[in-house]
Structure formats: structure tokens, C-alpha cells
N, CA, C and O atoms as a GROMACS GRO file, in nm:
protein
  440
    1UNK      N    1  -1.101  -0.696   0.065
    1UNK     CA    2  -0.991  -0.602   0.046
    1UNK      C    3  -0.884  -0.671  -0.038
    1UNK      O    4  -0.873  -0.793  -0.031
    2UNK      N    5  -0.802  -0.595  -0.120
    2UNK     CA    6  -0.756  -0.652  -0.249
    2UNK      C    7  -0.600  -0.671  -0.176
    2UNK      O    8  -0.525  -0.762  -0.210
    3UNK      N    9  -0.562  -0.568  -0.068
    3UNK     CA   10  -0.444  -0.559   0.010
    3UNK      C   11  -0.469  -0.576   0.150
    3UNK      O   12  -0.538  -0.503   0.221
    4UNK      N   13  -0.383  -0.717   0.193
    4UNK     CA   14  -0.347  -0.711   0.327
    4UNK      C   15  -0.224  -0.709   0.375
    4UNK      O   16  -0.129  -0.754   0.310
    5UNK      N   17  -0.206  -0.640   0.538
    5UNK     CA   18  -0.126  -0.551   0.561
    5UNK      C   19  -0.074  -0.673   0.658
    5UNK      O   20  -0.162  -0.742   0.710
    6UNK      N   21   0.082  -0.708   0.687
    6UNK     CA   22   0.133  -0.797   0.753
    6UNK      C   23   0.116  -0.718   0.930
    6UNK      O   24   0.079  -0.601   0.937
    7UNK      N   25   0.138  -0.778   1.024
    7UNK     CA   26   0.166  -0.700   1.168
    7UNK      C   27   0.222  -0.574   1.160
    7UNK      O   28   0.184  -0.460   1.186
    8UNK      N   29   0.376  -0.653   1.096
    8UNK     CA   30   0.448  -0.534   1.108
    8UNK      C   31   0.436  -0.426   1.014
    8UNK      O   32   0.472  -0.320   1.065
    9UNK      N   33   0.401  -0.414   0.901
    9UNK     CA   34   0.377  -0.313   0.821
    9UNK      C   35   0.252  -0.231   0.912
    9UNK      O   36   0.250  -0.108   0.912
   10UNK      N   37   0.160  -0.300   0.981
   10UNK     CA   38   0.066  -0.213   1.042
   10UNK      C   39   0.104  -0.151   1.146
   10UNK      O   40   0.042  -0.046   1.162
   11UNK      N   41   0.197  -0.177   1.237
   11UNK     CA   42   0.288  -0.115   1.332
   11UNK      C   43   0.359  -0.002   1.282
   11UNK      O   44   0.351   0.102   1.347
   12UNK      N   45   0.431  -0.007   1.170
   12UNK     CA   46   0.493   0.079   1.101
   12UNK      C   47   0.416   0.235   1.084
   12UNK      O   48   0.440   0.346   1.130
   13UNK      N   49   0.312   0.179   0.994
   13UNK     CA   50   0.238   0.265   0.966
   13UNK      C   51   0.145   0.330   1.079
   13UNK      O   52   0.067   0.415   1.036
   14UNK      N   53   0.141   0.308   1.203
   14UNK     CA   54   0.078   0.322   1.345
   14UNK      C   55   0.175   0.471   1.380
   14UNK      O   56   0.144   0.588   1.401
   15UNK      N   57   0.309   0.393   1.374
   15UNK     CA   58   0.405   0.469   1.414
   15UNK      C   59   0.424   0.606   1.339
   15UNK      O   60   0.416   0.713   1.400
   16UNK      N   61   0.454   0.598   1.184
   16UNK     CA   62   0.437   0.702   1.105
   16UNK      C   63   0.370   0.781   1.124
   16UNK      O   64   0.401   0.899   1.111
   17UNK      N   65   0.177   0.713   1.186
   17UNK     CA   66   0.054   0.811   1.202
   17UNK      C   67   0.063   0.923   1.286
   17UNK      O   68   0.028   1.041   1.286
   18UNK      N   69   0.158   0.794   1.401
   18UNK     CA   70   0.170   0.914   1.540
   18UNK      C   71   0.297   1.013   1.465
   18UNK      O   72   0.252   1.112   1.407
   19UNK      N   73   0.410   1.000   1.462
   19UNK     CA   74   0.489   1.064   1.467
   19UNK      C   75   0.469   1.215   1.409
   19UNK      O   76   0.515   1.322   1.449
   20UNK      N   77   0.363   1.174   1.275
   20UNK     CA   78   0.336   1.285   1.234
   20UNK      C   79   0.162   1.373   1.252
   20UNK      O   80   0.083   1.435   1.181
   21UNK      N   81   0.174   1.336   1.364
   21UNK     CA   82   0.017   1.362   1.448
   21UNK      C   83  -0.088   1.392   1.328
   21UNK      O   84  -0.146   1.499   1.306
   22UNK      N   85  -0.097   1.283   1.262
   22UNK     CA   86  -0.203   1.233   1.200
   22UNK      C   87  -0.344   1.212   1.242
   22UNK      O   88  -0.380   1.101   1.282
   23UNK      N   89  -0.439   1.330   1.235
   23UNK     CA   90  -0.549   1.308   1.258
   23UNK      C   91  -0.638   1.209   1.304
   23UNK      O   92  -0.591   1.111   1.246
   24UNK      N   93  -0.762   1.156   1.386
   24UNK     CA   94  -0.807   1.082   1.364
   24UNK      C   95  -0.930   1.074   1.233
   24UNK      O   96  -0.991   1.164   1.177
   25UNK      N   97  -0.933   0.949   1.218
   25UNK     CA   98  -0.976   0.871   1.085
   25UNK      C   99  -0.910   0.935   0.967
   25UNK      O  100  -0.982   0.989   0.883
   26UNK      N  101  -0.766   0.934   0.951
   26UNK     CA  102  -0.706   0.926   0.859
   26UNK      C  103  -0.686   0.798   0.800
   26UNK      O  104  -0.681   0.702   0.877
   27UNK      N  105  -0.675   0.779   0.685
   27UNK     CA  106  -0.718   0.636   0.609
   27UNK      C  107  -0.596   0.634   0.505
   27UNK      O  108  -0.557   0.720   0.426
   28UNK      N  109  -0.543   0.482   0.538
   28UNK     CA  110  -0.382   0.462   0.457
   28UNK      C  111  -0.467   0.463   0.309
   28UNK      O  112  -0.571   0.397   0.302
   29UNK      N  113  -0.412   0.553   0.172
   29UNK     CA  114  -0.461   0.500   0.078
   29UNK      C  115  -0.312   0.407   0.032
   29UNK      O  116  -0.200   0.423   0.080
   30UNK      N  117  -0.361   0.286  -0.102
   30UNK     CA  118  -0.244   0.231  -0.112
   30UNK      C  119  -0.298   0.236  -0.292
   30UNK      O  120  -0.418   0.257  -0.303
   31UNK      N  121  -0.248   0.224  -0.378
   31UNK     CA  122  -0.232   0.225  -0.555
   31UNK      C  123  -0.140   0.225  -0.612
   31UNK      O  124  -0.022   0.229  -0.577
   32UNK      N  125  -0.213   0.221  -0.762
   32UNK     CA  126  -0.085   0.210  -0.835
   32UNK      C  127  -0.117   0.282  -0.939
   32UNK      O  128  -0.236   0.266  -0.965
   33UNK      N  129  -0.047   0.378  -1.034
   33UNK     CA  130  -0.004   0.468  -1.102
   33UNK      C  131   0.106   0.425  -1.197
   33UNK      O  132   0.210   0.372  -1.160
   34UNK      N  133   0.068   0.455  -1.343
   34UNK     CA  134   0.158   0.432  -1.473
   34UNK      C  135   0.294   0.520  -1.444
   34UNK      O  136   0.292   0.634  -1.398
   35UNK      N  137   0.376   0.466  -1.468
   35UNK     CA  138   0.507   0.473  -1.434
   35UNK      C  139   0.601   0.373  -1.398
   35UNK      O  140   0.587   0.251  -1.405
   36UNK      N  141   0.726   0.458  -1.345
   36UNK     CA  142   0.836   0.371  -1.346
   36UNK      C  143   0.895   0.277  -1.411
   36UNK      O  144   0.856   0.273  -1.528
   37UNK      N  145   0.995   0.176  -1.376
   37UNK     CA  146   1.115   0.132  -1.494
   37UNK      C  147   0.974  -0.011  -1.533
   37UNK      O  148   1.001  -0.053  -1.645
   38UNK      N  149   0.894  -0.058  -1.496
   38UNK     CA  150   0.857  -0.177  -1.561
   38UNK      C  151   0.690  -0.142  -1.585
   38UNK      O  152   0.614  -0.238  -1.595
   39UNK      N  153   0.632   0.004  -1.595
   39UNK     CA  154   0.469   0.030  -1.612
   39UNK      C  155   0.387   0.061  -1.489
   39UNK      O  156   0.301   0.140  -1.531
   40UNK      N  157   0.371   0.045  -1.386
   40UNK     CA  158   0.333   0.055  -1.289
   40UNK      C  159   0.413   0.061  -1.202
   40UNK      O  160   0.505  -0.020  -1.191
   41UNK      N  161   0.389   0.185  -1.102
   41UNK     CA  162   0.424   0.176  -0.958
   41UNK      C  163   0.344   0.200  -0.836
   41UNK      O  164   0.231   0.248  -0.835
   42UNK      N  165   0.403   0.167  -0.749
   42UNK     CA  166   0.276   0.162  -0.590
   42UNK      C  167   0.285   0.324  -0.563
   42UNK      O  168   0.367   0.412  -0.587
   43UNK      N  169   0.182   0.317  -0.512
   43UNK     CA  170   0.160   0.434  -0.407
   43UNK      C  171   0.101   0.386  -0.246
   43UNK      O  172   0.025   0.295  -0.211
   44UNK      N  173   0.170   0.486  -0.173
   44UNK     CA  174   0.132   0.423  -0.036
   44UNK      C  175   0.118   0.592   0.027
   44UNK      O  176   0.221   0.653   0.053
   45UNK      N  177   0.008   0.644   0.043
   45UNK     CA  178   0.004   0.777   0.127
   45UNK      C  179  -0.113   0.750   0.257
   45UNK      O  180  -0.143   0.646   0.315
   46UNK      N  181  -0.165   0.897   0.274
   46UNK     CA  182  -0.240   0.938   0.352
   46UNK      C  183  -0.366   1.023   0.325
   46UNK      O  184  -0.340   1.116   0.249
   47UNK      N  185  -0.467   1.020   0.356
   47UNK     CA  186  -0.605   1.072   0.290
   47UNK      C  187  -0.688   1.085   0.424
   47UNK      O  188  -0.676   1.039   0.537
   48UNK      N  189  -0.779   1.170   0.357
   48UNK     CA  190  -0.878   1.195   0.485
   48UNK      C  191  -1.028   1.180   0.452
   48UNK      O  192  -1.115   1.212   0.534
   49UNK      N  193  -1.059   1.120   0.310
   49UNK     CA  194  -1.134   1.103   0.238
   49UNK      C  195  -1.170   0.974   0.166
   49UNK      O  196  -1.071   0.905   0.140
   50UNK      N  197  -1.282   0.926   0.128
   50UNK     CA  198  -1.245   0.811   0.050
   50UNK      C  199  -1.387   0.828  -0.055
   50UNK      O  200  -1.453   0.932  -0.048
   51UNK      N  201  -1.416   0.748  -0.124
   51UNK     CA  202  -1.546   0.760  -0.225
   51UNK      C  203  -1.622   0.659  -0.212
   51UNK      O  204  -1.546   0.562  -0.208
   52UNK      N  205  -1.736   0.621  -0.201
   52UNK     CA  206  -1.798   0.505  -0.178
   52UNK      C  207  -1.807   0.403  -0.270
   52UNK      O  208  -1.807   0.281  -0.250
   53UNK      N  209  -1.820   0.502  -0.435
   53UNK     CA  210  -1.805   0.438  -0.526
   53UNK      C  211  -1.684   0.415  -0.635
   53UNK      O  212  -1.684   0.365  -0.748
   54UNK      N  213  -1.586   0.472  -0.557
   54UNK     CA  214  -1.426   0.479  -0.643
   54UNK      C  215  -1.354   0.386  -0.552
   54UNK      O  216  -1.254   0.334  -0.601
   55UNK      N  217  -1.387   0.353  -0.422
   55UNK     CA  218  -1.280   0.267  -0.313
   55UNK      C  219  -1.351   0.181  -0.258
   55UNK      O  220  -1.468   0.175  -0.220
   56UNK      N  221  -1.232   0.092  -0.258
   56UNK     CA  222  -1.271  -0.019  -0.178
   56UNK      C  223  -1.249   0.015  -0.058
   56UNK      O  224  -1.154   0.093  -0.060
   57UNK      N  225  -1.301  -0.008   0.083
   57UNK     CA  226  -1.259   0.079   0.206
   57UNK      C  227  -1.290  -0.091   0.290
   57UNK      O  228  -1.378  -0.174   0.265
   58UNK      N  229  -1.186  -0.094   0.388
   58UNK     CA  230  -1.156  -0.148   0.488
   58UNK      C  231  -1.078  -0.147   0.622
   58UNK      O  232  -1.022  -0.041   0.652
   59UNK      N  233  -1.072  -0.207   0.671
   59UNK     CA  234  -1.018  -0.210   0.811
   59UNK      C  235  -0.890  -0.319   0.871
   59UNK      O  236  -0.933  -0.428   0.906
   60UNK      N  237  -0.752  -0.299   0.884
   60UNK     CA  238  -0.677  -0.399   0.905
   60UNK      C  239  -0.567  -0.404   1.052
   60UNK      O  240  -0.467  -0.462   1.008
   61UNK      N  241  -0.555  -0.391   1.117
   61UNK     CA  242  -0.510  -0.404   1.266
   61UNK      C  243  -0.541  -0.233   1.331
   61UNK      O  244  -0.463  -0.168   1.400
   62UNK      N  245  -0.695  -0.186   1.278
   62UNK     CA  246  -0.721  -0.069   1.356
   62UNK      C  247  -0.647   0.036   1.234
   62UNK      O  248  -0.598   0.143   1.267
   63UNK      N  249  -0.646   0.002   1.131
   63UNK     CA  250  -0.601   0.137   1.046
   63UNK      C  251  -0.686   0.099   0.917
   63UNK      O  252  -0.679  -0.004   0.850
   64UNK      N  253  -0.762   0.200   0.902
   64UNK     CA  254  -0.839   0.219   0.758
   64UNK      C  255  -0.763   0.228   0.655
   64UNK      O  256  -0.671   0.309   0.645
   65UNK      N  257  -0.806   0.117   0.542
   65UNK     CA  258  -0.755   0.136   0.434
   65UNK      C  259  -0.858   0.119   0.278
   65UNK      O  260  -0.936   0.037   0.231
   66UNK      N  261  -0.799   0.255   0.239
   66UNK     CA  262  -0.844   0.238   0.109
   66UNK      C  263  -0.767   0.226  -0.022
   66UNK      O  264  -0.673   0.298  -0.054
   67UNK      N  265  -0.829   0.111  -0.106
   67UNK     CA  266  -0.779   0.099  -0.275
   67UNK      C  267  -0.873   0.165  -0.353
   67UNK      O  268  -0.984   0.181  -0.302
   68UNK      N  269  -0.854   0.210  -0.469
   68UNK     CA  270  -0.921   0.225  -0.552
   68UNK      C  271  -0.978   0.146  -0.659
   68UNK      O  272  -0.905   0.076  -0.729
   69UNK      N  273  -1.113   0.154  -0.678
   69UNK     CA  274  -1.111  -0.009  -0.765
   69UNK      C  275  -1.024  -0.032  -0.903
   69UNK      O  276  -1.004  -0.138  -0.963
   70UNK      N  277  -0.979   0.096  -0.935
   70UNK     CA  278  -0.904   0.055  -1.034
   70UNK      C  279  -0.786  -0.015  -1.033
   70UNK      O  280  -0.736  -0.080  -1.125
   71UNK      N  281  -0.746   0.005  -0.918
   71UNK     CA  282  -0.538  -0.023  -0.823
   71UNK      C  283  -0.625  -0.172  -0.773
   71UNK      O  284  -0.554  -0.255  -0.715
   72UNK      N  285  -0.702  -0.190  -0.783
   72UNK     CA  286  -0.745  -0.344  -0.715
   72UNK      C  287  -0.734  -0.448  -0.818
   72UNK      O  288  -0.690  -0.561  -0.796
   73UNK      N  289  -0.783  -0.397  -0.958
   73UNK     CA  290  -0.753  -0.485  -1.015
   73UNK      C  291  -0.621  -0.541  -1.029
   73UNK      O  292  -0.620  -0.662  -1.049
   74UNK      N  293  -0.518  -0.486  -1.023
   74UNK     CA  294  -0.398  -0.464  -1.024
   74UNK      C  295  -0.313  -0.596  -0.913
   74UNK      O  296  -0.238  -0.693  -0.921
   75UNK      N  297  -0.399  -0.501  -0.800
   75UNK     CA  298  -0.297  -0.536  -0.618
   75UNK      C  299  -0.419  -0.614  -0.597
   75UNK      O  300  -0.486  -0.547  -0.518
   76UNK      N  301  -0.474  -0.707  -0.623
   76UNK     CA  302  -0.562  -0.802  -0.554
   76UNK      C  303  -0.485  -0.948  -0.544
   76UNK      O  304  -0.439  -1.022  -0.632
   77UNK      N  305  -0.491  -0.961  -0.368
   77UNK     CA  306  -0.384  -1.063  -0.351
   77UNK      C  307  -0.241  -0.998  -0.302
   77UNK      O  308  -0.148  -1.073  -0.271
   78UNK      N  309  -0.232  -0.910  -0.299
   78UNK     CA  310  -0.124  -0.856  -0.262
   78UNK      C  311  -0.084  -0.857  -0.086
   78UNK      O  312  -0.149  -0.869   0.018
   79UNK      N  313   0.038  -0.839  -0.119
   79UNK     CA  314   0.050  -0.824   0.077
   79UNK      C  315   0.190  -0.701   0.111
   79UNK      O  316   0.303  -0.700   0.062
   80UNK      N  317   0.134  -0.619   0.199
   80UNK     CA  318   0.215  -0.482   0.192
   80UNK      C  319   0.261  -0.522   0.344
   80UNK      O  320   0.189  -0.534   0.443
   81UNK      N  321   0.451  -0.546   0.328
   81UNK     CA  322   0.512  -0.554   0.487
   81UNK      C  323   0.622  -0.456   0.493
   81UNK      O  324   0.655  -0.375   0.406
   82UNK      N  325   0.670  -0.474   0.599
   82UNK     CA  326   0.744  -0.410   0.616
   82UNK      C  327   0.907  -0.441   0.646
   82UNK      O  328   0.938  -0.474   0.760
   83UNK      N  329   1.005  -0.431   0.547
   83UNK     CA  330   1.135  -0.489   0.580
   83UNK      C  331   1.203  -0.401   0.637
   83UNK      O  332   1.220  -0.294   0.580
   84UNK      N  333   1.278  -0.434   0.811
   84UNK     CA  334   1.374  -0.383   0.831
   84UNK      C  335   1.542  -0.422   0.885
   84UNK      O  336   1.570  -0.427   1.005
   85UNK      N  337   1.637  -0.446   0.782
   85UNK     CA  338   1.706  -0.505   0.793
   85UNK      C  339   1.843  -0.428   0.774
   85UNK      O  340   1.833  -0.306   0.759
   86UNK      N  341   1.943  -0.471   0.772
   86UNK     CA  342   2.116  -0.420   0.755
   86UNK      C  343   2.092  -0.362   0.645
   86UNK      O  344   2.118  -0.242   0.649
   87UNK      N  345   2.024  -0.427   0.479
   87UNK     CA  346   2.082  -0.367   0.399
   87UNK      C  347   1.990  -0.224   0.348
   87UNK      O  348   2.025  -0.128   0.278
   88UNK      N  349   1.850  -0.258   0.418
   88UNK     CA  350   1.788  -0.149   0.345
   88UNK      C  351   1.594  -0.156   0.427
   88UNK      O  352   1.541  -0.248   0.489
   89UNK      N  353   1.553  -0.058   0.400
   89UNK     CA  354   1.475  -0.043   0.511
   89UNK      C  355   1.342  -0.011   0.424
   89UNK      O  356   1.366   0.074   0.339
   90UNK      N  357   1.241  -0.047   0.424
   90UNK     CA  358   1.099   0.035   0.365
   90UNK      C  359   0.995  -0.118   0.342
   90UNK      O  360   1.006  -0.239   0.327
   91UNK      N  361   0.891  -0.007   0.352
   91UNK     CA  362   0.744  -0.116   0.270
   91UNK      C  363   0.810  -0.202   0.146
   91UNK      O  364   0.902  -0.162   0.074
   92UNK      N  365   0.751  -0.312   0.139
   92UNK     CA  366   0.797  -0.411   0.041
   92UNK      C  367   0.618  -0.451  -0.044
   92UNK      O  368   0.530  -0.385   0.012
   93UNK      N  369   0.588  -0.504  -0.110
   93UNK     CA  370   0.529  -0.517  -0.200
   93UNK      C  371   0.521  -0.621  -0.215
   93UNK      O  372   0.631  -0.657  -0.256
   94UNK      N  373   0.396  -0.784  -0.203
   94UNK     CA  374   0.445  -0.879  -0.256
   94UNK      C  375   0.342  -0.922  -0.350
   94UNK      O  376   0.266  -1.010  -0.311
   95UNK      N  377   0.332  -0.890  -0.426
   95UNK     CA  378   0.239  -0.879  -0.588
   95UNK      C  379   0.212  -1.020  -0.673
   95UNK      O  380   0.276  -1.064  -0.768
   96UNK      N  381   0.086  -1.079  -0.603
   96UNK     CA  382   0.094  -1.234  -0.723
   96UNK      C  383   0.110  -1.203  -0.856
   96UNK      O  384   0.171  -1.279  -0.931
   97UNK      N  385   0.026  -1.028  -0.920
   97UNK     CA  386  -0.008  -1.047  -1.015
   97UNK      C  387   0.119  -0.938  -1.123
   97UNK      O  388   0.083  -0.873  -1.222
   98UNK      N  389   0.235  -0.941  -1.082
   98UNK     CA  390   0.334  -0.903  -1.113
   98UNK      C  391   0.405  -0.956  -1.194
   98UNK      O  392   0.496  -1.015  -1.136
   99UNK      N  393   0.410  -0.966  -1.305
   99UNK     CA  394   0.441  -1.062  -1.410
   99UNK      C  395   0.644  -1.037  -1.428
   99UNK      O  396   0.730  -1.119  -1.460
  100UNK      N  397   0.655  -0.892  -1.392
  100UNK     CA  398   0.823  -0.822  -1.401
  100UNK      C  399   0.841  -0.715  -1.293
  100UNK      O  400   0.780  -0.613  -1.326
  101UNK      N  401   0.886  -0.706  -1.209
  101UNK     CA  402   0.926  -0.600  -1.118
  101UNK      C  403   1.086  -0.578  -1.182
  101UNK      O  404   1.166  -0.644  -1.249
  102UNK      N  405   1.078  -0.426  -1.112
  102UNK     CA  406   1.243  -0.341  -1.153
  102UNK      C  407   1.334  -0.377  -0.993
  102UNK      O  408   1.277  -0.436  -0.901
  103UNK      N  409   1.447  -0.341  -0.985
  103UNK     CA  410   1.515  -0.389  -0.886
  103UNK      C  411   1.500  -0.310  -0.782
  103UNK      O  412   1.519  -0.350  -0.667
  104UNK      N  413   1.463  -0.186  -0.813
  104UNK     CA  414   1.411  -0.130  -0.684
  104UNK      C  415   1.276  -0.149  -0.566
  104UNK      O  416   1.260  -0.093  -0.458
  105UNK      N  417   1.181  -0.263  -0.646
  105UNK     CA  418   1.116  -0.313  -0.583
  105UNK      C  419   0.986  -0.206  -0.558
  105UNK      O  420   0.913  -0.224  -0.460
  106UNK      N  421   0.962  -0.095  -0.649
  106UNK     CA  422   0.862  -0.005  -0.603
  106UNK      C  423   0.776  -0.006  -0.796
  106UNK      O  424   0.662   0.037  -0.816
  107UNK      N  425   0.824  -0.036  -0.855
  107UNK     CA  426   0.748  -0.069  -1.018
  107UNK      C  427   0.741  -0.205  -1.036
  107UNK      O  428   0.822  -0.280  -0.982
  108UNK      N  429   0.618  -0.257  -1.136
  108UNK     CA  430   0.608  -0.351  -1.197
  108UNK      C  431   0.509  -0.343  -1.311
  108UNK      O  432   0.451  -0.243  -1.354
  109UNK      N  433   0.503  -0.464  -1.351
  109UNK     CA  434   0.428  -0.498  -1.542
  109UNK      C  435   0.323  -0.613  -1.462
  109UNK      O  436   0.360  -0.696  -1.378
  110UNK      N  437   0.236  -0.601  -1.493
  110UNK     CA  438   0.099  -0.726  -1.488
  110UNK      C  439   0.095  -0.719  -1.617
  110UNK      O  440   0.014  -0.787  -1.680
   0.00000   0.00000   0.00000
């Protein structure tokens, strides 16, 4: 798997599942998509589907996750947590292969 998920980002996302009575075997998808201030930005949703031959599919504290092999080349090595602190609250992104991120911390340039 090209993304691993820290504790707490998997707690997070546990919580989200329930809150919004999220099916079972709903599967976190996570990618990335042309856009934003530096070429790429993440995506982090929800799917009920995956492709055998378009995703990478795995398993990380009891929540399915799928990349797409294309977002892998990308997010391989990556680690998706979760910050919650005074100044600001959400999934964080920590991207080896990120050559420029924007300050909002949700785009970057490989």
C-alpha cells in the first residue's frame, strides 16, 4: 500500500464512518487529482466499490483502503494523520515525493 494511515487518522476516520452511518465495507478511497495552487491535490472520500485492476486495495487498523494506481505513483510513501490542535484541525498529508506544497497543505508539485 502506497498510503499508511497513522492511529489517529484511523480513529478519525472510524468516527466519521459511524457518525455518518456508513455502510458496511465501505472503503476510504484516498488520490490525487490535477489541481490546486502547486498541480496536484489529495482527495480523501468514501466508495463502495473498488477495481481490481485500477486499485491498489488494502487494509489498515480495520478500514479498507483504496489508491488508484495512478495516485500511487504520486502518494507512495506517504502517511495520512490526523492534526488536532488550537490552531486548526483536519487530515494532514506527509508526502516524500512532494517536491512544493501550497500553504494550505491540501496541493502539491512532484
Amino acid at each position: 500500500m502506497s498510503v499508511t494511515l497513522t492511529e489517529k487518522a484511523a480513529g478519525e476516520i472510524k468516527r466519521v464512518m459511524q457518525e455518518q452511518s456508513l455502510p458496511d465495507g465501505t472503503i476510504l478511497r484516498i488520490g490525487v487529482a490535477g489541481g490546486g495552487c502547486s498541480g496536484f491535490q489529495y482527495s480523501l472520500g468514501f466508495d463502495n466499490t473498488t477495481d481490481a485492476v485500477k486499485d491498489h486495495v488494502g487494509e489498515q487498523f480495520g478500514i479498507p483502503v483504496a489508491v488508484d494506481k495512478k495516485s500511487s505513483l504520486y502518494l507512495d510513501g506517504t502517511t495520512l494523520d490526523f492534526y488536532d490542535g488550537l490552531d486548526r484541525r483536519g487530515f494532514t498529508f506527509n508526502n516524500p515525493n512532494a517536491v512544493k506544497s501550497c500553504g494550505c497543505g491540501s496541493s502539491f508539485s512532484a
